[in-house]
TORSEBA-789542 format. One record per residue (C-alpha): chain; residue number from 1; x, y, z. Coordinates in pm, 1 decimal. Example, Ala and Ser with C-alpha at 12.3 -4.5 7.8 and 13.67 -1.06 7.14 Angstrom:
<rs>
- A;1;1230.0;-450.0;780.0
- A;2;1367.0;-106.0;714.0
</rs>
This chain:
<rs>
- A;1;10533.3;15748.2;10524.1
- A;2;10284.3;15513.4;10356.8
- A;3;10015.5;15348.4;10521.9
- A;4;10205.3;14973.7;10519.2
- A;5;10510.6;15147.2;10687.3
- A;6;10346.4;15260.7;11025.9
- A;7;10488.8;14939.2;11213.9
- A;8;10869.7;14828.0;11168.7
- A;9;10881.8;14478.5;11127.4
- A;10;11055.5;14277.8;11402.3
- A;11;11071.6;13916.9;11543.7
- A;12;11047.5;13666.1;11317.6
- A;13;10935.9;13867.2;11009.3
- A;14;11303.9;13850.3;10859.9
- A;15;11318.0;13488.8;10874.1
- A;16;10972.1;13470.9;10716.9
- A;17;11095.7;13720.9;10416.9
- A;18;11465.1;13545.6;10360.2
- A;19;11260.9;13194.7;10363.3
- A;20;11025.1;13298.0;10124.4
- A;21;11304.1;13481.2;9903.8
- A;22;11518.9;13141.2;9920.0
- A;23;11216.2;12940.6;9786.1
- A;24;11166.8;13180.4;9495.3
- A;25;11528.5;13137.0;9397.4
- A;26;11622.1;12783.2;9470.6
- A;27;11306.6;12649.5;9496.7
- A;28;11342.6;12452.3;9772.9
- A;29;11019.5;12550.5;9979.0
- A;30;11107.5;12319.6;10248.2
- A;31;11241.4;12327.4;10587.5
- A;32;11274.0;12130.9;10891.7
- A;33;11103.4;12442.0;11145.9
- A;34;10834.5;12589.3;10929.1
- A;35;10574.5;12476.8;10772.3
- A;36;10607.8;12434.4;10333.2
- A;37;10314.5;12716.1;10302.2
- A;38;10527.8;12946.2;10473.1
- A;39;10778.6;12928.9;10209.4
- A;40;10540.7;12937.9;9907.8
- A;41;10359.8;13231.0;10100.4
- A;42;10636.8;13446.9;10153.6
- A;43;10815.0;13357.1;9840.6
- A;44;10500.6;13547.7;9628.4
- A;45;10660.0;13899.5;9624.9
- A;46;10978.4;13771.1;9494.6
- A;47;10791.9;13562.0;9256.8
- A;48;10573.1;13852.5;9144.0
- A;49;10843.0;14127.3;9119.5
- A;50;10727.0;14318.2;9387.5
- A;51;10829.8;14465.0;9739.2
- A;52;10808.7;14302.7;10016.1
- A;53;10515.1;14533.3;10160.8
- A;54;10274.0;14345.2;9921.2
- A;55;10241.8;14117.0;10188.0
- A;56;10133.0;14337.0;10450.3
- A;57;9837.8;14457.5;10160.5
- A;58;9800.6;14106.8;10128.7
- A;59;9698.2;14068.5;10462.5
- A;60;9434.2;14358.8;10513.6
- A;61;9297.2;14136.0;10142.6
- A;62;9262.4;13802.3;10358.8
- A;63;9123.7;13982.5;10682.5
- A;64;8867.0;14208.6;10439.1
- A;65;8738.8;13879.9;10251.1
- A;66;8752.1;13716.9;10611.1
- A;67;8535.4;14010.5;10716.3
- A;68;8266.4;13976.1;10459.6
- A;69;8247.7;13581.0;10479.9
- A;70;8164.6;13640.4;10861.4
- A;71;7904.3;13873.4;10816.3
- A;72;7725.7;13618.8;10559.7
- A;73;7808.9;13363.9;10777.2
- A;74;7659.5;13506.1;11094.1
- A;75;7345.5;13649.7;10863.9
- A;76;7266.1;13281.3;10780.5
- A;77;7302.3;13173.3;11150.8
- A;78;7036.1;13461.2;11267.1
- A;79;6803.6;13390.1;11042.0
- A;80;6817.7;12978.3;11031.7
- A;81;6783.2;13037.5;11464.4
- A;82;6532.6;13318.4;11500.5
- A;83;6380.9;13300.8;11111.9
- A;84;6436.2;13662.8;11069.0
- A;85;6605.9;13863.7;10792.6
- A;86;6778.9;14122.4;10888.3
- A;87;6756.3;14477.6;10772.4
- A;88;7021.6;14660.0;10608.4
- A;89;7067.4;14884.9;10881.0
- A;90;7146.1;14557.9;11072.4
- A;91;7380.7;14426.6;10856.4
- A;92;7553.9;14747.3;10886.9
- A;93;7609.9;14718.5;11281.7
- A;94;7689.7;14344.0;11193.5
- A;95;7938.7;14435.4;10979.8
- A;96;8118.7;14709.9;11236.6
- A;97;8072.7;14445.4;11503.6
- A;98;8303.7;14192.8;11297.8
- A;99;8532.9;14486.7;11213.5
- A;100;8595.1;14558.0;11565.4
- A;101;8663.8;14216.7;11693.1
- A;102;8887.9;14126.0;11401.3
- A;103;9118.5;14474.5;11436.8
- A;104;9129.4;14387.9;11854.3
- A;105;9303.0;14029.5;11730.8
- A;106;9486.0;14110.4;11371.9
- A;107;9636.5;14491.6;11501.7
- A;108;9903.0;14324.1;11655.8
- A;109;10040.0;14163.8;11411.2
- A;110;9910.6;14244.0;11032.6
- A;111;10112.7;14535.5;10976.7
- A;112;10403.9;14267.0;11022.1
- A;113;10516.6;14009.0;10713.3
- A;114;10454.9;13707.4;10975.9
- A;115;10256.6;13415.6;10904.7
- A;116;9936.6;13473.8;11190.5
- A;117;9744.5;13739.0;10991.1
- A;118;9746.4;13475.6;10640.5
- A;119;9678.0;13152.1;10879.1
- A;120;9427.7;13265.4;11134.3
- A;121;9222.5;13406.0;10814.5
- A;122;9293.5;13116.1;10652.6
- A;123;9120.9;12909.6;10942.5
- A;124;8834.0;13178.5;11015.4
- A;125;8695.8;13146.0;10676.9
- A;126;8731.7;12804.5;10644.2
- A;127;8470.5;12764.9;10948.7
- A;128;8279.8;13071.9;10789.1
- A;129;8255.1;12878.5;10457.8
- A;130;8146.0;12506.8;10607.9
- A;131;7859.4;12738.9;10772.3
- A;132;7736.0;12872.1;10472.4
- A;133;7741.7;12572.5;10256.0
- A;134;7547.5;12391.3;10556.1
- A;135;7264.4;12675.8;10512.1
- A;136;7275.9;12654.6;10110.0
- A;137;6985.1;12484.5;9938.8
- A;138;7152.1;12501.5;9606.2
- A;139;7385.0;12160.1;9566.7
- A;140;7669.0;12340.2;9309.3
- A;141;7754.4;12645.5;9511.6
- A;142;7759.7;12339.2;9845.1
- A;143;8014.2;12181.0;9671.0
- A;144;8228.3;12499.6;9617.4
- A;145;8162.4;12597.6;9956.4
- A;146;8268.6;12266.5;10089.4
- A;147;8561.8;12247.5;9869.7
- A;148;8704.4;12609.9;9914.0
- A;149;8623.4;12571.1;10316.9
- A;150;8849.0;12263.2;10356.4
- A;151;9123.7;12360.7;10140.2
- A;152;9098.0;12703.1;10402.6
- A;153;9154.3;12453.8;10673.2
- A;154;9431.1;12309.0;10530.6
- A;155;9638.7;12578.0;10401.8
- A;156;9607.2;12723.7;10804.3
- A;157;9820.7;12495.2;10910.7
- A;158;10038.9;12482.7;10583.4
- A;159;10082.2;12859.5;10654.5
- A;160;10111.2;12781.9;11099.2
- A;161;10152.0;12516.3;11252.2
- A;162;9988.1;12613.3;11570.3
- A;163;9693.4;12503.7;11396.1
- A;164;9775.6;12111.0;11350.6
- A;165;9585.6;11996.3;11629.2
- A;166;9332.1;12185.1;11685.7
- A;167;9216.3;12133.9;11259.5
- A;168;9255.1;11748.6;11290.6
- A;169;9029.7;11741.0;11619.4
- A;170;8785.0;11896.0;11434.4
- A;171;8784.0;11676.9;11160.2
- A;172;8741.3;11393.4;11361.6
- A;173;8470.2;11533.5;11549.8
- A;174;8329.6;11625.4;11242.7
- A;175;8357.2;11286.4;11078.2
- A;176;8175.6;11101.6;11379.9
- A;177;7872.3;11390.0;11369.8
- A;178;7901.1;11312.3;11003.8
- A;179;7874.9;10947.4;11037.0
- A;180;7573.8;10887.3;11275.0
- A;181;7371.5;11189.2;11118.2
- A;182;7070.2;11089.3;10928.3
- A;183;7101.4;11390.6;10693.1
- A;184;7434.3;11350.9;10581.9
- A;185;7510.2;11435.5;10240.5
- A;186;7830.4;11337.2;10038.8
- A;187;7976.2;11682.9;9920.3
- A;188;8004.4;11741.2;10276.9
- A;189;8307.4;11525.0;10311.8
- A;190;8499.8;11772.7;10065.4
- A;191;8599.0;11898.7;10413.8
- A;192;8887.2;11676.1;10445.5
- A;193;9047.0;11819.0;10147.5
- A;194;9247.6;12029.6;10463.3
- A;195;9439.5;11656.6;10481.4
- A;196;9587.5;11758.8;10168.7
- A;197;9787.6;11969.7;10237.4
- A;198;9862.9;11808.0;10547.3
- A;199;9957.5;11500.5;10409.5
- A;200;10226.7;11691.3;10128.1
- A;201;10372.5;11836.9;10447.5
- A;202;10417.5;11476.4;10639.2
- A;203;10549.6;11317.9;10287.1
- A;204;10824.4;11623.7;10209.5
- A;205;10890.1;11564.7;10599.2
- A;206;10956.7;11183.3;10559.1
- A;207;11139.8;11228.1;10230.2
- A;208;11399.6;11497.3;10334.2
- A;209;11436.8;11382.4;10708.0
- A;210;11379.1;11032.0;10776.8
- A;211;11164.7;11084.3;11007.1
- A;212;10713.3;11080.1;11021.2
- A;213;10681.9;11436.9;11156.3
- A;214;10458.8;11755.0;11118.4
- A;215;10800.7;11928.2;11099.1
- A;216;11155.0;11831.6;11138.9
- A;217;11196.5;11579.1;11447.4
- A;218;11532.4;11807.9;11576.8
- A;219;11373.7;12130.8;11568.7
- A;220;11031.7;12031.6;11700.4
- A;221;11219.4;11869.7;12003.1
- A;222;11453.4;12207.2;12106.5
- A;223;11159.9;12412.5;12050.5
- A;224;10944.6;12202.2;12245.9
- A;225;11187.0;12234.3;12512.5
- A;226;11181.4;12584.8;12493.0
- A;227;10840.0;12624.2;12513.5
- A;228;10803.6;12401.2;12825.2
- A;229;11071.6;12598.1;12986.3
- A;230;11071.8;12941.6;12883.0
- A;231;10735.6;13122.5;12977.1
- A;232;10761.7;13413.6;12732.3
- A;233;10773.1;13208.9;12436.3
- A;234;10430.6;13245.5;12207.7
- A;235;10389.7;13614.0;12393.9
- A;236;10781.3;13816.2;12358.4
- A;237;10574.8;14073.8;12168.5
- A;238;10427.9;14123.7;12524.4
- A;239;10630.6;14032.0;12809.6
- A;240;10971.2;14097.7;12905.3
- A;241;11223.4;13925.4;12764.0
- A;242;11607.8;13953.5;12795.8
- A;243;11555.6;14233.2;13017.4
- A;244;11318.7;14480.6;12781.4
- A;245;11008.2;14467.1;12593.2
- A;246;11025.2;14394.9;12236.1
- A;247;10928.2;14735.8;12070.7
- A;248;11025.6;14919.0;11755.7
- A;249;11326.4;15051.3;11864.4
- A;250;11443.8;14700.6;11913.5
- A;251;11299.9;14573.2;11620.4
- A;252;11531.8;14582.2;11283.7
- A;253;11298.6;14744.3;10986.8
- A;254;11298.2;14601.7;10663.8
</rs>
């Protein structure tokens, strides 16, 4: 057994896979449930020529560059709030600390082809890069920072949804800090680049289904419903659901 095959996939990871392999063949990367990043996401193993396992290397990738981009992150935070720098045993235990909390919230699910370990890193080193480019005295490597830490944003909720609302109420919070600050510098607005792909998702959206919508108008309704009414939806890998926990013997491995 390799290391990728200790969990069987299960729940949606199927869909996720036969998505991504339709996209690679048809190319249409488009659908009225998920979001257009899903489909290019999923679609790279079939692209590539290789097995659909990549992906789960592809997520221990994301969650080690994650990793790293947190422990500079958090090194520039100390030291900018106390003025210390910290030793390299320190860094160390920094660096384990990290570990540990990202394991407790990516175990569940990176050993799985589904679209939470990509989009959650996605989003955590978006914030990690706007941090660092804050801290950085040097103007070029801003810009980069900047750039690459918006276009994080974005491609979260290309890759998840979930993450619409939350990434658009920090933009706006961050424009009006941005606007009344006296200190405000222009490569700092490379932030909304995560409205780009945002904005590709509303205009595929419009163009294939009428309608102005995140994702299809049909689907987001029944789903809504189901959310509204149906308390284990968002936590079946948890709670019981049709009468038994979802586990691996219930799970169909790919």
């Amino acid at each position: 057994m390799s290391f990728i095959d200790i969990a069987l996939q299960c729940c949606d990871a199927g869909d996720y896979l036969s998505k991504g392999a339709e996209c690679a063949q048809d190319n249409v990367c488009y659908g009225d449930l998920r979001p257009i990043g899903d489909y290019l996401w999923f679609s790279i193993p079939s692209r590539l020529g290789l097995p659909d396992k990549s992906l789960i290397a592809a997520n221990f990738a994301v969650a080690a560059i994650g990793l790293l981009l947190s422990v500079f992150a958090l090194r520039k935070l100390l030291s900018a709030v106390h003025n210390v720098t910290l030793s390299k045993s320190a860094l160390l235990i920094l660096l384990l600390l990290s570990a540990c909390i990202h394991a407790i919230f990516l175990l569940p699910t990176i050993f799985n082809t589904l679209s939470d370990p990509p989009a959650s890193m996605a989003l955590l080193s978006g914030i990690w890069l706007l941090v660092l480019a804050h801290y950085n005295a040097n103007v070029a490597a801003r810009i980069l920072q900047f750039f690459l830490g918006g276009l994080c944003l974005g491609l979260a909720v290309w890759l998840r949804a979930f993450y619409l609302y939350p990434v658009l109420a920090g933009l706006v919070v961050y424009m009006l800090l941005w606007i009344f600050s006296s200190k405000k510098k222009r490569e700092e607005l490379l932030v909304f680049l995560a409205l780009l792909p945002i904005g590709v998702q509303f205009f595929v959206m419009h163009q294939m289904y009428g309608t102005y919508g995140y994702l299809g108008e049909e689907s987001t309704s029944r789903w809504a419903r189901a959310h509204l009414n149906t308390p284990y939806i968002g936590y079946d890998t948890i709670f019981p659901r049709d009468g038994y926990f979802w586990s691996p013997q219930h799970c169909a491995a790919t």
